[in-house]
C-alpha positions as CSV (number, residue, x, y, z in Angstrom):
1,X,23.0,1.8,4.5
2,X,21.2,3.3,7.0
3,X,18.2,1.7,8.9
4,X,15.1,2.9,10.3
5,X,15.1,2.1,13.9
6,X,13.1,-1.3,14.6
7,X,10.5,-1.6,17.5
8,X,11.9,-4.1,20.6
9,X,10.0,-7.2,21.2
10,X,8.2,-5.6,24.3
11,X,7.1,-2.8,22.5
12,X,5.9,-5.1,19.6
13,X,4.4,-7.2,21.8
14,X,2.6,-4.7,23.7
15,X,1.4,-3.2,21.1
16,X,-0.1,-5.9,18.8
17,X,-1.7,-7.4,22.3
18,X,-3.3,-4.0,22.6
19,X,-4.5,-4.2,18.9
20,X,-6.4,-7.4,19.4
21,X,-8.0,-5.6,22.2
22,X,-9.1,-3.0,20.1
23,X,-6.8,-0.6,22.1
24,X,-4.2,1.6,20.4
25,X,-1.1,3.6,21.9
26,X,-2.6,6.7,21.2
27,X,-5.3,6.4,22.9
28,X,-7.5,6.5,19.4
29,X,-10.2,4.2,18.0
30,X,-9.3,1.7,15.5
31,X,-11.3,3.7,12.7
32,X,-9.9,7.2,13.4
33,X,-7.2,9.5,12.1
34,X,-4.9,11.5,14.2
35,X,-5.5,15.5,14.4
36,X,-4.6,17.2,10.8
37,X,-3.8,20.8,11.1
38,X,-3.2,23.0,7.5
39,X,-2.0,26.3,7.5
40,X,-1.3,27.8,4.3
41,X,1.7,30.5,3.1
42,X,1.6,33.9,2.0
43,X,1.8,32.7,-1.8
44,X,-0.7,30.8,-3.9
45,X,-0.3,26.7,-3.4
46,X,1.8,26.7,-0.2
47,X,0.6,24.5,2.0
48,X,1.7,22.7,5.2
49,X,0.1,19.8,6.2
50,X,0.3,18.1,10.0
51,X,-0.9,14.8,10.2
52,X,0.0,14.1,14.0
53,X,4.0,14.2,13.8
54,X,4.1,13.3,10.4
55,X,4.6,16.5,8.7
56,X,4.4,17.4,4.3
57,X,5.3,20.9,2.6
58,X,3.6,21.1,-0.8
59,X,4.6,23.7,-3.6
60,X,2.7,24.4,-6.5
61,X,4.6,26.4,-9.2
62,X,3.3,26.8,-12.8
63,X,5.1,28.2,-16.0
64,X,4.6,28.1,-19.6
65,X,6.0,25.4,-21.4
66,X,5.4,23.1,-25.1
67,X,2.8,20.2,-24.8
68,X,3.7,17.1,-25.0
69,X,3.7,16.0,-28.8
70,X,0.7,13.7,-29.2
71,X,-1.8,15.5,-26.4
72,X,-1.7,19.0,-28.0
73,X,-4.7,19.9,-26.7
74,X,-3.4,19.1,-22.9
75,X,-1.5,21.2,-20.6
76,X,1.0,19.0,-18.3
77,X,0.8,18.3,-14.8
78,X,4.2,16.8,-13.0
79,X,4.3,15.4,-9.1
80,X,7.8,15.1,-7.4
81,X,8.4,13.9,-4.3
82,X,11.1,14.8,-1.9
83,X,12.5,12.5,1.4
84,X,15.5,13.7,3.3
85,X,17.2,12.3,6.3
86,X,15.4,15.6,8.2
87,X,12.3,13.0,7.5
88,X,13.7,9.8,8.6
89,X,17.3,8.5,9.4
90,X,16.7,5.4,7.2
91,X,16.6,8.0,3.8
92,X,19.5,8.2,2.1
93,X,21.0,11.1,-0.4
94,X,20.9,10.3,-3.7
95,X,19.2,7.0,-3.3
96,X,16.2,5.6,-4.3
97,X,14.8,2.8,-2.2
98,X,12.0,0.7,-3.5
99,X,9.5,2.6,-0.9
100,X,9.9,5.7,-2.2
101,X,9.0,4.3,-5.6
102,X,5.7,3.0,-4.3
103,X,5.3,6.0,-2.9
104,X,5.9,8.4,-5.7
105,X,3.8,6.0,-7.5
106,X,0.5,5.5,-5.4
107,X,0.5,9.3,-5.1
108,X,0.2,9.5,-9.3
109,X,-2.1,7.3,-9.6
110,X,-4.4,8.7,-7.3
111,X,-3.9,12.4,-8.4
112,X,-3.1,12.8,-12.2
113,X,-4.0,9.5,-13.7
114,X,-7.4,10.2,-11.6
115,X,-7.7,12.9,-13.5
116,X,-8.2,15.1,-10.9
117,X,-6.7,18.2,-12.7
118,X,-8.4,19.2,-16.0
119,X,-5.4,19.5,-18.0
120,X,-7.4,20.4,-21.0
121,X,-8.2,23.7,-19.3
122,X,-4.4,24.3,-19.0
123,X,-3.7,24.6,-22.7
124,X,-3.0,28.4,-24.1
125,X,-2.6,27.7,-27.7
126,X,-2.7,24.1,-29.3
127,X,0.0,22.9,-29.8
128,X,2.4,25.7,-29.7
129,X,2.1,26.2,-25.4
130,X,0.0,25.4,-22.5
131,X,0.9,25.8,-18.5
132,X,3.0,22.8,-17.0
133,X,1.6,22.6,-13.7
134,X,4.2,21.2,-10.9
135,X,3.9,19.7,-7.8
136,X,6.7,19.2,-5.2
137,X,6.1,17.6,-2.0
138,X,8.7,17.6,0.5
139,X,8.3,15.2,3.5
140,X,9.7,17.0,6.6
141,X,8.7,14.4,9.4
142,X,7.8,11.0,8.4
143,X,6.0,9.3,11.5
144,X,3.8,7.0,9.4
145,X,0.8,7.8,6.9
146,X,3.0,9.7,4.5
147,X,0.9,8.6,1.0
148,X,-2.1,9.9,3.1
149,X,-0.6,13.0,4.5
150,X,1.0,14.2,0.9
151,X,-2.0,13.2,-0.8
152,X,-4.3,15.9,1.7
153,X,-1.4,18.8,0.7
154,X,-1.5,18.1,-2.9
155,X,-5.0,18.2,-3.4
156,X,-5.6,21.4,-0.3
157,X,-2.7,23.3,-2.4
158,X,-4.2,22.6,-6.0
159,X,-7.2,24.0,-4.7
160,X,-5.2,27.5,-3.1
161,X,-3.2,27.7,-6.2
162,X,-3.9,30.7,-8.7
163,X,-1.9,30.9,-12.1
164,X,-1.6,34.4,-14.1
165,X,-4.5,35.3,-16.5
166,X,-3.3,34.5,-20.2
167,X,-5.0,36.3,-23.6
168,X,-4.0,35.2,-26.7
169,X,-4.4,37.7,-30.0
170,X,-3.6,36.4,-33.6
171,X,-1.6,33.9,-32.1
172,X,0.6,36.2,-29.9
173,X,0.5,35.3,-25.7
174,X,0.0,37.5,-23.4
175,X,0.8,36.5,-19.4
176,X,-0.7,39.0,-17.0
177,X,0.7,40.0,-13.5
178,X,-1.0,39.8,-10.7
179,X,-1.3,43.6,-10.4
180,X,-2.8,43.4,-14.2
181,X,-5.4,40.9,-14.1
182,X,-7.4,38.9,-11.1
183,X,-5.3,35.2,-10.6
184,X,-7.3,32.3,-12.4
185,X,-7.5,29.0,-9.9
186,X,-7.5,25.7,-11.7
187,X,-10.3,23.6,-12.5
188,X,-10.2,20.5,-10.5
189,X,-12.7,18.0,-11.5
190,X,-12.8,15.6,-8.5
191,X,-10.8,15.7,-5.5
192,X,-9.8,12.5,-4.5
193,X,-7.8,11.5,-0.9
194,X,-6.0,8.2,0.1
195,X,-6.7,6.2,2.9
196,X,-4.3,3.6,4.5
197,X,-5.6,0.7,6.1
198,X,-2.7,-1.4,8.2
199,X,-4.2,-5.2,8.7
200,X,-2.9,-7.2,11.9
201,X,-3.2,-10.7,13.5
202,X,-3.7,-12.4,10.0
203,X,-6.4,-9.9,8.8
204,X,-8.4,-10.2,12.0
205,X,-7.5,-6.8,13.3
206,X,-7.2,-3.7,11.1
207,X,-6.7,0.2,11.7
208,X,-6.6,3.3,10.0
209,X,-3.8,6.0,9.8
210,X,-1.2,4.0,11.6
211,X,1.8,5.6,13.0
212,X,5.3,5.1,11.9
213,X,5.4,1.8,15.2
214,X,2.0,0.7,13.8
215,X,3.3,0.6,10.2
216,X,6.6,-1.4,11.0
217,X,4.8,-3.9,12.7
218,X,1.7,-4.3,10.3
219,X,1.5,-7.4,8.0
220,X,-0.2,-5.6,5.2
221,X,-1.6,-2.7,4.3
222,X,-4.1,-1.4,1.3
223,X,-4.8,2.2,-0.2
224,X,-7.8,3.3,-1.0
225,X,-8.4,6.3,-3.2
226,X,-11.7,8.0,-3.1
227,X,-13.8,11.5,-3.4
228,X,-16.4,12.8,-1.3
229,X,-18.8,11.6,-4.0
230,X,-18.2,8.0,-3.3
231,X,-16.0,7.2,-6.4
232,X,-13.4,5.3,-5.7
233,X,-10.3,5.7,-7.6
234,X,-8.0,3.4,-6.6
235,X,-7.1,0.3,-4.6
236,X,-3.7,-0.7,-3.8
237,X,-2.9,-3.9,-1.9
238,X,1.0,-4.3,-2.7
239,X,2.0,-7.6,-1.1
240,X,1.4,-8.5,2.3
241,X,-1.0,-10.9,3.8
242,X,-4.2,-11.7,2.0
243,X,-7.1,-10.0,3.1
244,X,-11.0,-11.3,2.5
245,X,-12.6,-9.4,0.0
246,X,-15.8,-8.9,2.4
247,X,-13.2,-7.4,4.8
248,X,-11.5,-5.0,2.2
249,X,-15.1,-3.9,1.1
250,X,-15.8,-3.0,4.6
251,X,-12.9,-0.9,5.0
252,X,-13.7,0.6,1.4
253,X,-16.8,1.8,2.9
254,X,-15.5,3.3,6.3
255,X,-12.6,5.0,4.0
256,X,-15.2,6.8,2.0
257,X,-16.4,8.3,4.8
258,X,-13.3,9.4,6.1
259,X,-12.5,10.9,2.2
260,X,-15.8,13.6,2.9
261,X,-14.7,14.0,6.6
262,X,-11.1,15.1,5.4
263,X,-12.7,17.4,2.5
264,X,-14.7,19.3,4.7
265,X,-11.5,19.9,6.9
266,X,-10.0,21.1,3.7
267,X,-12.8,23.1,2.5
268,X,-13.0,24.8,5.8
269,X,-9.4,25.5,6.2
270,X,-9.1,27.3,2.6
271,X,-12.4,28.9,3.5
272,X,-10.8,30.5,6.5
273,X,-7.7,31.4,4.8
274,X,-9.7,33.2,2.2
275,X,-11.0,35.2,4.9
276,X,-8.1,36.2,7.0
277,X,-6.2,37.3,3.7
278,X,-9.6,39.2,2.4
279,X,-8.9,37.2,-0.9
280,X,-12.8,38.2,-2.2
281,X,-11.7,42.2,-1.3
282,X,-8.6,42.0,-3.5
283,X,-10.6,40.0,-5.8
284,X,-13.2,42.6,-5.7
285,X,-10.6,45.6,-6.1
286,X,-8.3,44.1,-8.7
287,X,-11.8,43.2,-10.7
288,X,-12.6,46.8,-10.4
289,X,-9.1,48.1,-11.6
290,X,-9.0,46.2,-14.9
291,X,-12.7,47.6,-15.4
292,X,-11.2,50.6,-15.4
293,X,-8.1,50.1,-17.6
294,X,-9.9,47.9,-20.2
């Protein structure tokens, strides 16, 4: 089975000496993330997320489907997760290790059971069909805050994504093309982020966003789930060292203000894609064109 390659003991012990300095690697503060870029496709809910070298493609794709039997009045909303040896030499094909559970996991909790798409908004006719809205996430490089990373390109391509206009008559659908009617986005009702916080020297020393030799070395680590309103969502502390709750409330507080840091980075980012593909002028003319037709 193949294995992730280990630090040395000099590089472990440089590094955590460095940590109980307050000194990392990088060069960065304790409390600080490491430079996200996202750039966005030519098609609705692409996006491409670069959190330092760690690096996540998100898809959105919707299509029209049955509701599940006992939430008729709900549309559906699906995550899948992705991690190939082009990621990391320690994944394996066809093999699911018990990290990429957690992962899969912590990144469902913190966006569908959050509720942080309406799914009610994504039912056509009650039922009979709604829109079963899909997420894939494919990990390309994994150099540490992965749950973090994916969690940014889920919620930045939810907010891109545009599904096609439906009209239903007398109980007959009717799915619209983009050249027909103007592209609905969804209705997101919070937008909540995760935050990874590694804990060193027996709790005494703790960082944010560590890096793939940060994370291997860590002796625990908690996700928090938050919005830029303050809510927080989630809080996962899966095994590890114990951590004083004074200490994790601390860090629950620095993490929200890194959750409306990283939403106005992804508010700006969609803002300027808007504006380099004129979205509001197509908007404008498409608008104009069913005017005309209806």
């Amino acid at each position: 089975m193949p294995r992730e390659a280990e630090p040395s003991v000099n590089e472990r012990t440089f590094v955590l000496h460095a940590l109980k300095q307050n000194l990392r690697v990088d060069g960065r503060a304790l409390d600080s993330f490491r430079n996200l870029e996202l750039s966005f496709g030519d098609e609705f809910g692409v996006v491409d997320v670069r959190l330092g070298k760690t690096r996540v493609l998100t898809r959105i794709s919707a299509e029209v489907t049955q509701p599940i039997l006992d939430r008729k009045f709900d549309g559906i909303f699906t995550i899948t997760t992705e991690l190939s040896p082009m990621a990391s030499p320690a994944v394996e094909i066809g093999r699911q290790t018990d990290p990429d559970t957690i992962f899969s996991r912590l990144l469902e909790k913190a966006l569908r059971r959050s509720n942080a798409l309406d799914t009610e908004s994504l039912c056509i006719l009650a039922g009979q069909k709604c829109w079963n809205i899909r997420a894939d996430v494919h990990v390309l490089n994994h150099d540490g805050g992965l749950v973090d990373a994916s969690c940014i390109a889920i919620i930045a391509a939810l907010q891109h994504f545009r599904r096609p206009d439906v009209s239903v008559k007398g109980g007959e659908v009717t799915i619209y093309t983009l050249a027909e009617r103007v592209p609905v986005p969804l209705t997101m009702l919070h937008h909540p982020l995760c935050v990874t916080i590694s804990f060193f020297h027996g709790g005494e020393v703790a960082i944010l966003d560590a890096a793939l030799q940060e994370h291997q070395m860590s002796e625990g680590e908690a996700v928090i789930t938050a919005n830029r309103h303050g809510e927080v969502c989630q809080i996962a502390k899966l095994g590890g060292m114990p951590i004083d709750a004074l200490v994790l409330l601390y860090w629950v507080e620095v993490a929200i203000g890194k959750v409306r840091d990283l939403s106005e980075i992804i508010t700006n980012a969609l803002y300027k894609d808007a504006k380099e593909k004129n979205v509001g002028e197509m908007t404008a003319e498409l608008s104009a064109e069913n005017a005309r037709f209806a």
